[in-house]
ZAPAFI-677196 format. One record per residue (C-alpha): x, y, z. Coordinates in steps of 0.02 Angstrom, whole numbers, plus 50000, padded with zeros to 5 digits. Layout:
REM ZAPAFI-677196
XYZ/...
//
This chain:
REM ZAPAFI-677196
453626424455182/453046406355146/453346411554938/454926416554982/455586400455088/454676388354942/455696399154820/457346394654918/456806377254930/456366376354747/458146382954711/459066373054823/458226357154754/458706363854576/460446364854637/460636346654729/460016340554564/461106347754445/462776341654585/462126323554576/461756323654393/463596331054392/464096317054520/463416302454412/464086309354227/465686310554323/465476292454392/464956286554230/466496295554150/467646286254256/466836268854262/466986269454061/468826275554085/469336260854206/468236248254081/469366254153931/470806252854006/470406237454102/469786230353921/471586238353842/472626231253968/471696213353961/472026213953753/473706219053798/473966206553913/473276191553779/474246198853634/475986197253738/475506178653777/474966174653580/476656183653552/477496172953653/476576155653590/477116164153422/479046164753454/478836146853527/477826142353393/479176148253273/480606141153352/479846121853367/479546126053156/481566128953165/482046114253255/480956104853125/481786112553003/483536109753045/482986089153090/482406088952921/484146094752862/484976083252989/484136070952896/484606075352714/486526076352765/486186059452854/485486050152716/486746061852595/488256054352683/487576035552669/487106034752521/488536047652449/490056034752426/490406021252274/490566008152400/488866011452517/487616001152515/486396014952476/487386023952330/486126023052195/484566016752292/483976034852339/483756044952166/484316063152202/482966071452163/482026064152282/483246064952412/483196083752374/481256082452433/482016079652604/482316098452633/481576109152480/479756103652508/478766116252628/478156110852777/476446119552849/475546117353010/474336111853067/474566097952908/473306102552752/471776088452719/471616091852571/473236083752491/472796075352318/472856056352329/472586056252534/471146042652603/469976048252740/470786037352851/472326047052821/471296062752838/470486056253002/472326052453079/473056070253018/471426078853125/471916068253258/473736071853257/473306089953270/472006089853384/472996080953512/474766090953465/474146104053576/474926120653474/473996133553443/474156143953299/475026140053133/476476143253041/477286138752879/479396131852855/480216134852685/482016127952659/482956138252515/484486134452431/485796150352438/486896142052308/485496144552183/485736164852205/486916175552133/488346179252274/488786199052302/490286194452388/490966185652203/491506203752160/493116201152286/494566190952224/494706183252388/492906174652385/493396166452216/492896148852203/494246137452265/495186129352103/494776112352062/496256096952106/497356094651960/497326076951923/498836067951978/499986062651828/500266044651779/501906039251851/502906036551684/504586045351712/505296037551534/503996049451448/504246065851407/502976079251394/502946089051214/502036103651171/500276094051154/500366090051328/500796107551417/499526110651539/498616125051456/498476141951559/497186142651695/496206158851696/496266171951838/495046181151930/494576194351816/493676208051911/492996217551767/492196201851719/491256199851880/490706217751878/489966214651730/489246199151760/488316208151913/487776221051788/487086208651665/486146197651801/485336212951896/484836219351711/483976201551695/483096203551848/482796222051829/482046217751650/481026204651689/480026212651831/479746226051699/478916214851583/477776206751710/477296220751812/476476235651720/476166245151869/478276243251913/478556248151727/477756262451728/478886269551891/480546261951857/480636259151663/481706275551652/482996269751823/484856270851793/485556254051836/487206260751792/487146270551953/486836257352081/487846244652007/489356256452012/488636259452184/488736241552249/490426239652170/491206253752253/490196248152421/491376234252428/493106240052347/493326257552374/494456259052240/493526256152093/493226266951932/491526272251921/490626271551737/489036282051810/489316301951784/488076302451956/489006308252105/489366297652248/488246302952421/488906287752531/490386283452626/491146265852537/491336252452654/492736244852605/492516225052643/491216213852595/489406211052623/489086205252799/487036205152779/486056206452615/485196221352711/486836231852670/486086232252522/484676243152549/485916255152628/486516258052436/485856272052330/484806274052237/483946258952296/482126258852386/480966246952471/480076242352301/481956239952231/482576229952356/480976218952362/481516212952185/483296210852191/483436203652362/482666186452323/483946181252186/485456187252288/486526180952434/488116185652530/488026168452609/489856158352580/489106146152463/490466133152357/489476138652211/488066139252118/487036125552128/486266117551966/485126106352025/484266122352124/484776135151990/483396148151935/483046154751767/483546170251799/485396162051875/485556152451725/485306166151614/486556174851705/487996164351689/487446154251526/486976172651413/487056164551237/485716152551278/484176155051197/482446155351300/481906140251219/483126130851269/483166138651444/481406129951444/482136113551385/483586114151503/482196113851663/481026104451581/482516090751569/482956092751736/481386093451846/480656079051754/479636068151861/479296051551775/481436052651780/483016056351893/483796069751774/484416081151915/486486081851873/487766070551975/489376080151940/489716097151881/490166087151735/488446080451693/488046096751676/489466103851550/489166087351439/487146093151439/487286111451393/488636105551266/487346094751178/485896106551203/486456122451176/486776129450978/488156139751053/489286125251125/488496108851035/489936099251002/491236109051022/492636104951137/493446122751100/492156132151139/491726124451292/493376126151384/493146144351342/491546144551426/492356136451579/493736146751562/492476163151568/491496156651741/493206156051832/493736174451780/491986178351827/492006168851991/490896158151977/490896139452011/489716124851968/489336114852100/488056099552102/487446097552291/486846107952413/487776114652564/487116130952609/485136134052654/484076147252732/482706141852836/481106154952842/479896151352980/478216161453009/477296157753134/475526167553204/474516164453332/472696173153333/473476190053267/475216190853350/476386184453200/478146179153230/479606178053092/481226168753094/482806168552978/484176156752990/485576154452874/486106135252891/487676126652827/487986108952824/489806104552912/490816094352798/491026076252877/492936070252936/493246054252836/493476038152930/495266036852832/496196049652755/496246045952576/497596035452514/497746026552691/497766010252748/496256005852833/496616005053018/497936021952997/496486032753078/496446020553209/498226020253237/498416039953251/496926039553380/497826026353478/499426036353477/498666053153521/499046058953706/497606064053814/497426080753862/496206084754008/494896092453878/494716074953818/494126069553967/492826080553983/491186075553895/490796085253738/488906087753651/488746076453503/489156087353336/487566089253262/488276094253090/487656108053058/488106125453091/486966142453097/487896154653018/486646169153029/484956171153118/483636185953169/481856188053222/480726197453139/
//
C-alpha cells in the first residue's frame, strides 16, 4: 500500500514537472516573441524618422540648389548687357561654376590647396549645422542632351530674327542680294539624326564595356529606333521588318521614362541611353555644356582628333575659351575642322542641315536638372527636379525711349488684383519633379 501511494506520488511529481517545464518553454517562447517584435517595431520606428530626416535632408539640398541657380541668373542678368557695369568682369566659364560644380555635405577636408584653419572652420560649420546625415547636389545642363521631342515639327527650334534691312529705298535688290531659301524641317533628317546619335552611344558603350558587348553586340537598333519614332507620330513608315507589339502614342514625350515603355528596350538599355537624352523644352543645344557624344552627333564629319581639340580648346583653364555667341562657335569649327576650314559654302550647308534636322545652337544655359540624394544612417532619399530659368521682362521694350515703360505703367488702370500683394517672382520655374 505505501509502494503503491509513493508510486502515485512519484508520477504525479513527474507530471507537475513536465507542465512547468511546458509552462516556462512556453513563457520563454513568448517573451522572445514580444522582444522581436518589440526590437522590429523599435527599428521600424527609427527607420521612418531617418526617412523622414532623409526627405528633409533632401529637400534643404534642393532649395540650395535652386539659390545657387537664383544666383547664376542673378549675376547672368548683371553682367549680361553691353552697357553693365559687370559685362566682361565675370569670365563665363567661371560664372558657369556657379551651378555645374557639385555640392556635397557635410563639406569634404580634404580639398587641395585648403589651410587647417580653413579645415578647422569647415568641422565647425558642420558640427554646429545640426543635420544629420549626408547627401550630395548635382546641377546638369538638359541643353547638352539630345531632345526626343526634336522628331516633331512643332518642337523645331524657333527661327532666328532676320536682320532688319538698311533703309535705302533708291536701291534696288538684284539677284546677288535675294535672300537665299531657308531650309524646312525635314523629318527624315531628324529620324536619322536620332539613329546616328543612339548608334554613337550604342557603339561606344560597346567598346568600353566587354561584359555589355558580349550581350548586346548582336541588338537591332533598327527596331527601337523605328519604335520611338512611331511612339510619337503614329504615322510613320517603319524600316524594321519586326512587328509592332505596342499601341503608338501619338504625341510627344511627356517623361524620359516613356522611354522604357518602348520595345525592345530593358533596364541595362535604358541605363545607357537615358543619360544623353532629354524631353525637357530646351532652346537648344548648348555648346558650352555639349558632350562628346552630342557633338559627334550633330558635327559627323569631324574627326576624333579634333573632337579632342575642340574640348581641349574649350575647357581650358589658364583661359576663357567657352563660346559667347552661337557664332563663336561656327567661326571655330570653320577653322578647326578639315571638313569646313575656310569655306563659306560649306558652312551655310552645315547650318542649313542642323535646321532640317532641328537642331539649334545655343550658347547659355536655360534649362537644368537638379539631382539630390540624400541618406541618413541607411534610409536614403532621392529627388529630381527639372528647373528652367524664366526669361527676365526688359526695363524698356527695345527701340523705346527710356521712360516709355514708365509711361505705360502710369497709364495702366488698376484692377483689384493689383491691389492685392503678390510673392516676389523668384525666376525660376520647376517644370518637372519626383521623389525617389
Amino acid at each position: 500500500m505505501a509502494s503503491q501511494q509513493r508510486s502515485d506520488q512519484q508520477k504525479q511529481g513527474g507530471v507537475a514537472l513536465f507542465m512547468v517545464v511546458a509552462a516556462i518553454s512556453l513563457l520563454a517562447v513568448l517573451v522572445t516573441e514580444f522582444t522581436y517584435v518589440a526590437q522590429v517595431n523599435s527599428r521600424m520606428a527609427f527607420d521612418s524618422v531617418d526617412q523622414v530626416k532623409a526627405h528633409a535632408l533632401a529637400k534643404s539640398g534642393l532649395k540650395l540648389s535652386l539659390l545657387r541657380l537664383k544666383a547664376y541668373s542673378t549675376l547672368k542678368g548683371l553682367g549680361g548687357g553691353a552697357e553693365s557695369a559687370l559685362s566682361g568682369m565675370i569670365p563665363k566659364g567661371i560664372l558657369e561654376k556657379v551651378w555645374s560644380f557639385p555640392f556635397f555635405y557635410p563639406i569634404p577636408t580634404e580639398i587641395p590647396g585648403l589651410t587647417p584653419a580653413e579645415k578647422d572652420q569647415i568641422k565647425e560649420f558642420t558640427k554646429s549645422s545640426g543635420f544629420e546625415g549626408s547627401y550630395s547636389a548635382l546641377i546638369e545642363s538638359e541643353s547638352s542632351k539630345y531632345n526626343l521631342n526634336s522628331l516633331l515639327a512643332p518642337f523645331a527650334a524657333a527661327p532666328e530674327p532676320a536682320a532688319s534691312p538698311s533703309p535705302t529705298p533708291t536701291s534696288t535688290p538684284g539677284p546677288t542680294g535675294s535672300p537665299s531659301p531657308v531650309p524646312s524641317f525635314s523629318p527624315e533628317a531628324v529620324q536619322k539624326s536620332l539613329a546616328d546619335y543612339l548608334t554613337q552611344v550604342l557603339t561606344n558603350k560597346i567598346q568600353t564595356d566587354e561584359e555589355f558587348a558580349s550581350e548586346y553586340r548582336d541588338f537591332k537598333l533598327d527596331e527601337l529606333v523605328d519604335n520611338i519614332i512611331q511612339w510619337v507620330e503614329p504615322t510613320y513608315q517603319r524600316r524594321s521588318a519586326a512587328p509592332q507589339n505596342f499601341k503608338p502614342k501619338g504625341g510627344p514625350f511627356f517623361s524620359l521614362s516613356e522611354l522604357r515603355m518602348i520595345q525592345p528596350m530593358d533596364d541595362e538599355l535604358y541605363e545607357v541611353f537615358a543619360p544623353h537624352l532629354t524631353v525637357s523644352s530646351t532652346p537648344g543645344i548648348n555648346v558650352n555644356t555639349i558632350k562628346d557624344l552630342t557633338l559627334k552627333a550633330i558635327l559627323p564629319f569631324m574627326t576624333d582628333e579634333e573632337v579632342k581639340e575642340f574640348f581641349k580648346f574649350r575647357d581650358a583653364v589658364e583661359a576663357d575659351n567657352t563660346f559667347k555667341t552661337p557664332e563663336d562657335f561656327f567661326k571655330f569649327i570653320q577653322g578647326n575642322v578639315a571638313a569646313l576650314r575656310n569655306s563659306e559654302a560649306e558652312l551655310q550647308k552645315f547650318k542649313g542641315t542642323l535646321k532640317e534636322r532641328n537642331i539649334r545652337i545655343v550658347t547659355d544655359e536655360s534649362t537644368f536638372k537638379v539631382t539630390v540624394r540624400a541618406k541618413v544612417n541607411q534610409a536614403t532619399r532621392q529627388i529630381e527636379a527639372w528647373v528652367r530659368l524664366k526669361q527676365a521682362k526688359p526695363s524698356t521694350a527695345p527701340g523705346a525711349p527710356e521712360g516709355a515703360n514708365n509711361q505705360a505703367n502710369q497709364n495702366h488702370q488698376a484692377t483689384p488684383q493689383d491691389s492685392e500683394p503678390t510673392q516676389p517672382d523668384s525666376g525660376l520655374s520647376i517644370t518637372s519633379m519626383r521623389f525617389l
